[in-house]
C-alpha positions in Angstrom: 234.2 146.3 -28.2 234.4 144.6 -25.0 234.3 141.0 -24.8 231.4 139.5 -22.9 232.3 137.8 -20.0 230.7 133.9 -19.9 228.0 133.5 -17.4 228.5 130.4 -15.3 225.5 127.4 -16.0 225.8 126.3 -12.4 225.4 129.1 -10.6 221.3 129.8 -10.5 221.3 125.8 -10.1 223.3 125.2 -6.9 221.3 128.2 -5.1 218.3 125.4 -5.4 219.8 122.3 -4.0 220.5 121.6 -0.3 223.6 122.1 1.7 224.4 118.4 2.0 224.4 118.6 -1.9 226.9 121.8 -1.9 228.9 120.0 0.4 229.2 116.8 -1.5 230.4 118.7 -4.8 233.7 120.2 -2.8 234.3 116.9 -1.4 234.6 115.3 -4.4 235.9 117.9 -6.8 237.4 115.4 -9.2 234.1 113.8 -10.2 232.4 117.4 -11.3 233.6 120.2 -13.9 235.8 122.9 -12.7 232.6 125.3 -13.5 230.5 123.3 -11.2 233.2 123.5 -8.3 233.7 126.9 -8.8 229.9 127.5 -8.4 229.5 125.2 -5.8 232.0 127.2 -3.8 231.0 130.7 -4.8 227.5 129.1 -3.2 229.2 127.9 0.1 230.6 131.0 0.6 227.7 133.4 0.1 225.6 131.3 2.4 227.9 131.7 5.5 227.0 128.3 7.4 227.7 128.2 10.3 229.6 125.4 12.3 226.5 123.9 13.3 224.6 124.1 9.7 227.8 122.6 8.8 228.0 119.9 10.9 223.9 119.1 10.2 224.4 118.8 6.8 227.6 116.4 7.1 225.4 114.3 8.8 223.9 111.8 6.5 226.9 111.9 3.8 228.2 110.2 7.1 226.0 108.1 8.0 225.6 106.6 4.0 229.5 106.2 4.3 229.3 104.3 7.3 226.6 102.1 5.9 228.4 101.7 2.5 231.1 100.4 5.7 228.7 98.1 6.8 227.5 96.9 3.7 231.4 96.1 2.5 232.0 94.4 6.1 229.3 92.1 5.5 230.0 91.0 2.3 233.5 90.4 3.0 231.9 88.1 6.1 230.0 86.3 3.4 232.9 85.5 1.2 234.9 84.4 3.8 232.3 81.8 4.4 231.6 80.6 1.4 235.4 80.1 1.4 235.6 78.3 4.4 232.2 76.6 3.5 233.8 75.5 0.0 237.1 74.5 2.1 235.1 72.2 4.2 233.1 70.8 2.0 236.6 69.6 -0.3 237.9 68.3 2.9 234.8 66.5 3.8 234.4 64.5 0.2 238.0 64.1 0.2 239.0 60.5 -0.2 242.4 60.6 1.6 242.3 62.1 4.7 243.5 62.3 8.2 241.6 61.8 11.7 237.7 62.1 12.5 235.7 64.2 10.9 234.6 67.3 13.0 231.3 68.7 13.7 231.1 71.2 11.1 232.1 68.6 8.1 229.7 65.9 9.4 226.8 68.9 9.8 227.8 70.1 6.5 228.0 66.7 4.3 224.5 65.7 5.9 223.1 69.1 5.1 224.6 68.8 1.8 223.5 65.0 0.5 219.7 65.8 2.5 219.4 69.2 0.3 220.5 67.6 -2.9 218.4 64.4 -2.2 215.3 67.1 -1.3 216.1 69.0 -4.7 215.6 65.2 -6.5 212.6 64.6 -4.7 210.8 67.9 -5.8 212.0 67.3 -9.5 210.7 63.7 -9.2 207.3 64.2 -8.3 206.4 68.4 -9.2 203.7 66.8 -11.8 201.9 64.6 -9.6 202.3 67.5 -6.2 199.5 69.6 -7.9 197.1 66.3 -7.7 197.9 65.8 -4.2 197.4 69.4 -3.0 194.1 69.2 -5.1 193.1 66.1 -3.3 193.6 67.6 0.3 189.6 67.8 1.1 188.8 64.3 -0.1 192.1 62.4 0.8 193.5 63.8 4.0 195.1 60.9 4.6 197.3 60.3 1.9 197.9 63.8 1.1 199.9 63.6 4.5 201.3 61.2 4.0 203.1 62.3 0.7 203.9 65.5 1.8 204.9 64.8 5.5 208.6 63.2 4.3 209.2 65.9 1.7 208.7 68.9 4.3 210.0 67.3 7.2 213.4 67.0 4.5 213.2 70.2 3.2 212.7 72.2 6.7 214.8 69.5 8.3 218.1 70.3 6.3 217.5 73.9 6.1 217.1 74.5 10.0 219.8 71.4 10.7 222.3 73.4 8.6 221.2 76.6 10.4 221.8 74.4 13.8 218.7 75.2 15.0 217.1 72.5 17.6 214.3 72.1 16.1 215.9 71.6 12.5 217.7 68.3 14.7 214.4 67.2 15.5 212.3 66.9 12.2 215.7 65.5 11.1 215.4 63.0 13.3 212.3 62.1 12.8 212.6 62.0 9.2 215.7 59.9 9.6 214.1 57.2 11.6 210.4 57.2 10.3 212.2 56.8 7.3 214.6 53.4 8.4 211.8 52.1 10.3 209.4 52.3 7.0 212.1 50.9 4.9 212.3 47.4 7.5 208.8 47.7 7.0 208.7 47.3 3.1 211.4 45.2 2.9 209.8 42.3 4.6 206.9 42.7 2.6 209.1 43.3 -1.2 209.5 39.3 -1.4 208.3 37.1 -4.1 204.7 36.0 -3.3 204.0 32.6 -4.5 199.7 33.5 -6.0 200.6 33.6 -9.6 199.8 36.9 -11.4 200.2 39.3 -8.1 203.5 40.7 -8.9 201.6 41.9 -12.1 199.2 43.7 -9.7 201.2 44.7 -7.3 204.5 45.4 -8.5 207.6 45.3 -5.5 210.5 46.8 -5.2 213.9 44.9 -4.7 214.4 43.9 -1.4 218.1 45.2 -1.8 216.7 48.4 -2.0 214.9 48.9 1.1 217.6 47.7 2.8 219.7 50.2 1.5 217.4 52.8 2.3 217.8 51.5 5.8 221.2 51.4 6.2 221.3 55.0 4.5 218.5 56.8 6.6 219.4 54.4 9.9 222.9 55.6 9.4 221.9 59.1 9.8 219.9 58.9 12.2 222.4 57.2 14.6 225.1 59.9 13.4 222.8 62.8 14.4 221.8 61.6 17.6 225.3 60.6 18.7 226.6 62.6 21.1 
C-alpha cells in the first residue's frame, strides 16, 4: 500500500492573500515554516507576475521600510536632544564653571526654574481654581486677575523655551508686571500703627516682596538684554 503523500496547509491559503503578502513571505523566509515558504513560492510561480506586477506590489513594503527609516531617524534626533538638553542643563546648575553662560543655558535655566515654579503654582492653588472659573460671570475682575499671571507663566515658558517671539513677550510681561507688583506690596507690607489691623489684614514680610523683586526684576532685565 502506497503511502499518502501529505497535502500542504498553506497552499489553498496563499492563493487568497495578495501579492505584496506572497512577496513578503520569500523575503523573509526565516521568520515562516519551510511549508509556508515552499507554498508561498509554488504560488509566486504559478501566478507569473510580471516585472511590472512585481514592481507594484514591492511598492508599499517600501514605502513602510522607509517610514520605519524615518521613524528610527527621528527618534535618534530626539535622544540626541535630550542628551544634549541633559548636558546643558548639568553645565548650567554647575557650581564651578568657566566663562559666560551662553544663550541656550541661560534660555534653558529660565525655562526650567519658570516651568517648575508654574508646576508649584498649579499644585498650590488646583482647589480654589474651580471657584474662580465658577465665579467668571459675577467677578470678572478678579477672575483675571488670578488667572492672568498663571497663563501668562505657563504659555510664557512653553513658547520662550520653544523661542518663539511671542513666548519672549508674555515672558516679559509676566516678568515685569510681576517686579513692578512686588515694589508695589512691599511698600504697603509695613507695620501699621491702628491696633488690631494686622489681625484683619494679615501682611506679608517685607523681605519677601523684595525678593520677589529682585527674582522676577532679575529676569526680566536678563531677557531683554541684548
Amino acid at each position: 500500500m502506497s503511502q499518502k503523500k501529505s497535502i500542504n496547509p498553506f497552499t489553498e491559503y496563499y492563493k487568497t492573500i495578495t501579492n505584496t503578502e506572497l512577496i513578503i513571505i520569500l523575503d523573509n523566509p526565516g521568520k515562516y515554516q519551510q511549508e509556508a515558504v515552499e507554498a508561498a513560492n509554488l504560488e509566486f510561480n504559478e501566478r507569473n507576475l510580471s516585472e511590472e506586477q512585481i514592481a507594484e506590489a514591492r511598492a508599499p513594503i517600501i514605502a513602510q521600510k522607509e517610514k520605519k527609516e524615518r521613524q528610527k531617524e527621528k527618534l535618534e534626533s530626539i535622544k540626541k536632544q535630550a542628551i544634549d538638553t541633559g548636558d546643558i542643563l548639568i553645565d548650567v546648575l554647575n557650581p564651578i564653571r568657566e566663562g559666560k553662560p551662553g544663550t541656550d543655558k541661560i534660555i534653558l535655566t529660565i525655562s526650567v526654574v519658570y516651568g517648575l515654579l508654574s508646576l508649584y503654582t498649579l499644585i498650590s492653588n488646583w482647589r480654589i481654581i474651580p471657584f474662580f472659573i465658577r465665579d467668571i460671570p459675577r467677578f470678572p475682575m478678579d477672575s483675571l486677575l488670578f488667572f492672568t499671571p498663571i497663563v501668562l507663566m505657563l504659555f510664557g515658558t512653553l513658547l520662550f523655551w520653544r523661542r518663539m517671539k511671542f513666548g519672549w513677550i508674555l515672558m516679559a510681561i509676566l516678568t515685569s508686571w510681576t517686579a513692578v507688583q512686588s515694589i508695589l506690596h512691599f511698600a504697603g507690607s509695613f507695620p501699621v500703627e491702628s491696633p488690631g489691623i494686622s489681625d484683619f489684614f494679615p501682611r506679608h514680610s517685607p523681605v519677601l516682596h523684595l525678593a520677589t523683586f529682585i527674582f522676577f526684576g532679575a529676569t526680566a532685565y536678563v531677557i531683554c538684554n541684548q
